[in-house]
Every structure is written in C-alpha cells, then in structure tokens.
N, C-alpha and C positions, 0 to 999 in steps of 0.2 A: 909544862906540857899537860899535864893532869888538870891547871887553873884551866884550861883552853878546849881540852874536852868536853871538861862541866859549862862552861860558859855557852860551848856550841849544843847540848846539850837543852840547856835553860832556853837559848833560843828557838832551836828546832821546836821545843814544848810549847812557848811564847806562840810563835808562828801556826803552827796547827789547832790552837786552842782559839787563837781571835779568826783562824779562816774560816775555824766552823761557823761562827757569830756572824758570818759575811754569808751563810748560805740561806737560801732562799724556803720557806717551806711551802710543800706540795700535796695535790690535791691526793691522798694515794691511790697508787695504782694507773697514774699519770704523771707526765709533764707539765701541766700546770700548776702555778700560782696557786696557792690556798688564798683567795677571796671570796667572799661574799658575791660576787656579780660573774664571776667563775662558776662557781660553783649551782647559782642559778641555771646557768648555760646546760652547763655537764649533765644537770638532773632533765633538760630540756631533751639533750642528744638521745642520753641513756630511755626515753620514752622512743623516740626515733627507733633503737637500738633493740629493743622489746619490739615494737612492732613488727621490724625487720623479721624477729627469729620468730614471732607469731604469726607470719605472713597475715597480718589484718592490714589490707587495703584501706578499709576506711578509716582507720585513724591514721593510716602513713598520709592518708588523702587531707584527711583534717590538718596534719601535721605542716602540711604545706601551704602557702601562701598561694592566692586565686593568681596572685602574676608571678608563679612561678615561670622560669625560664633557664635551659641549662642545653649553652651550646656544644657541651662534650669535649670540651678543649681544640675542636675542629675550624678551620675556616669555611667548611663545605656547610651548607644551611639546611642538607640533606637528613643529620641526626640531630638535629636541635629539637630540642623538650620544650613543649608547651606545660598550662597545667591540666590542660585536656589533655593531650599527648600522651601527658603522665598516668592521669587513671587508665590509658587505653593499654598501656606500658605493665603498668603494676597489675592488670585483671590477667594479661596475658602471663606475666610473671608466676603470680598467685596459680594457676592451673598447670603450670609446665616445672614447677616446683613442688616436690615432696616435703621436705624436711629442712629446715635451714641453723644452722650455728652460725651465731654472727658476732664476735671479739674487736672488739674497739681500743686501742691503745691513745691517748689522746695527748696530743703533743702542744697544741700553742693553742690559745683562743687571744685574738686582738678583736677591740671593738674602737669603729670609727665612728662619721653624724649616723649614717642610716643602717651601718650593718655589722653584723659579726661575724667573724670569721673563724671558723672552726677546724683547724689542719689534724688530723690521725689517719692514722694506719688499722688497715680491718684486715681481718683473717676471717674469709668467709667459707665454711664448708655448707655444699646444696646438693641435698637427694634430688636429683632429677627425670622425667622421663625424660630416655631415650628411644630410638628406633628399635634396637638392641634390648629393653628391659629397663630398670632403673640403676642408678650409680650415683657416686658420691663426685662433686667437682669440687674441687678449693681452690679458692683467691686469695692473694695476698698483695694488696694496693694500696699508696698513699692515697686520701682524700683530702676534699675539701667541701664542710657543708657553708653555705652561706644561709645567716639567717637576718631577721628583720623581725624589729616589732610592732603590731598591728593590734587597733582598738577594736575589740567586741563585745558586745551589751553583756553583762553580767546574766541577762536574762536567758541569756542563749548561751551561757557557757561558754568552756575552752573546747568541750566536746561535743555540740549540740544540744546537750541536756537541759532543761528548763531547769532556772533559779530565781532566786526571788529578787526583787529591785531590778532597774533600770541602767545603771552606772554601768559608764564604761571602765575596759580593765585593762591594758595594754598586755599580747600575750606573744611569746613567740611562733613566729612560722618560717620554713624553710622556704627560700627564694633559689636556690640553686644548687645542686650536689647529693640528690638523690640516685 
C-alpha cells in the first residue's frame, strides 16, 4: 500500500512538472503569446490606448488607416464609420468628454494575408458633460481593433513629422474598431 502511494505520488510530481513545460509564455498582463510580432502589435494598440485617455484626436486620426471603415456590428448602413465620419465622430467625442480612463485587457491577436486582429476587453470610465452637470460613465466591452500595414515615406514619418531619407517603412494603422 505505502509502494502505491509513493508511486502515485512520483506520478502526480512527474505530471505537474512536464505540464508546466507544455505552457505557453505570455505577454504580461495579457493573454497573449510572448512573440516578437505580438508584441510589435500590443506596443502599436497600447499608442491607440494613450491616445484614447489623452483624448488627442489627431493621433487617434493618424492612428487610423484613410480606408478606415467600421459597420458597428449592424446590417443597417445608418451607423457605419467612414474615415471622414470618424474625425467628425472623435471631434465631437473630444468636446463632450472631460476625463477619460481607458484599461485594455488584451486577449488573442491573429494575423492573416492583410490583417490583424486584435480581440480585448476595455474598462472605460468618461467624465462627461451632461445636461445635469458633469459625471463619471463606465464601460465595460469586448472589442475588436482591426489593423493593416500600410507604406509611408520615411520622410513623413509615422506621425507627420519630417525625417531624413526617402525609404519607405511599412507602419501599422487601424482599418476598423475604433
């Protein structure tokens, strides 16, 4: 009886010791992959993610791709986001909001030929005017950013800004999910 404990014992230890060696390591403070092209991504979002709680319109504006497009999950053609639509969306945003806290949980990133797909959970709290005075709203919703990568002159930067040379630089922008 005692050889049969020790033995389940040695196993259970066996088993728990190679399960670990089977897990995956992650980005922290996410559900992603610890990669290199991950992790690329995440430093891309987390600008996304600063902008947000900065309320700066023009780099959420730079952030996104000229063909953005974002039907809202709807069949109706009524909410659908242009990337005009969008500036006219985030100015209005930007003036009707006080304060913003924006928490990003970041669950799966898959990349296909053209795009990448970026699934997390945000926790948004937004000082807002209301009719009433100002107040705090919080959100808490799955997303989905899509992104694409798109060639721009080294000269012109990722943010506008003049640089030296010519060469193009492949950079990411958001195509849907703002």
């Amino acid at each position: 009886m005692r050889r049969l404990l020790q033995f389940q014992v040695l196993l259970f230890a066996f088993f728990a010791i190679t399960a670990g060696g089977c897990s995956r390591d992650v980005i922290p403070n996410t559900d992603v992959e610890d990669t290199s092209r991950n992790r690329e991504v995440l430093e891309f979002c987390e600008r996304y993610r600063a902008a947000v709680e900065e309320r700066n319109v023009p780099v959420l504006m730079d952030l996104a791709s000229q063909r953005y497009y974002d039907d809202n999950g709807t069949p109706s053609g009524l909410d659908d986001v242009d990337y005009g639509g969008l500036g006219e969306k985030l100015s209005i945003w930007e003036e009707g909001v006080l304060d913003v806290r924006y928490e990003i949980r970041y669950r799966r990133v898959s990349f296909n030929r053209e795009r990448v797909l970026v699934d997390y959970t945000y926790t948004g709290s937004f000082r807002v005017h209301t009719p009433n005075g100002e107040r705090w709203a919080r959100r808490l919703a799955d997303n989905r950013l899509v992104l694409t990568r798109e060639s721009v002159s080294r000269s012109q930067g990722e943010n506008g800004e003049e640089s030296d040379g010519s060469d193009e630089e492949e950079v990411f922008r958001i195509v849907s999910g703002m």
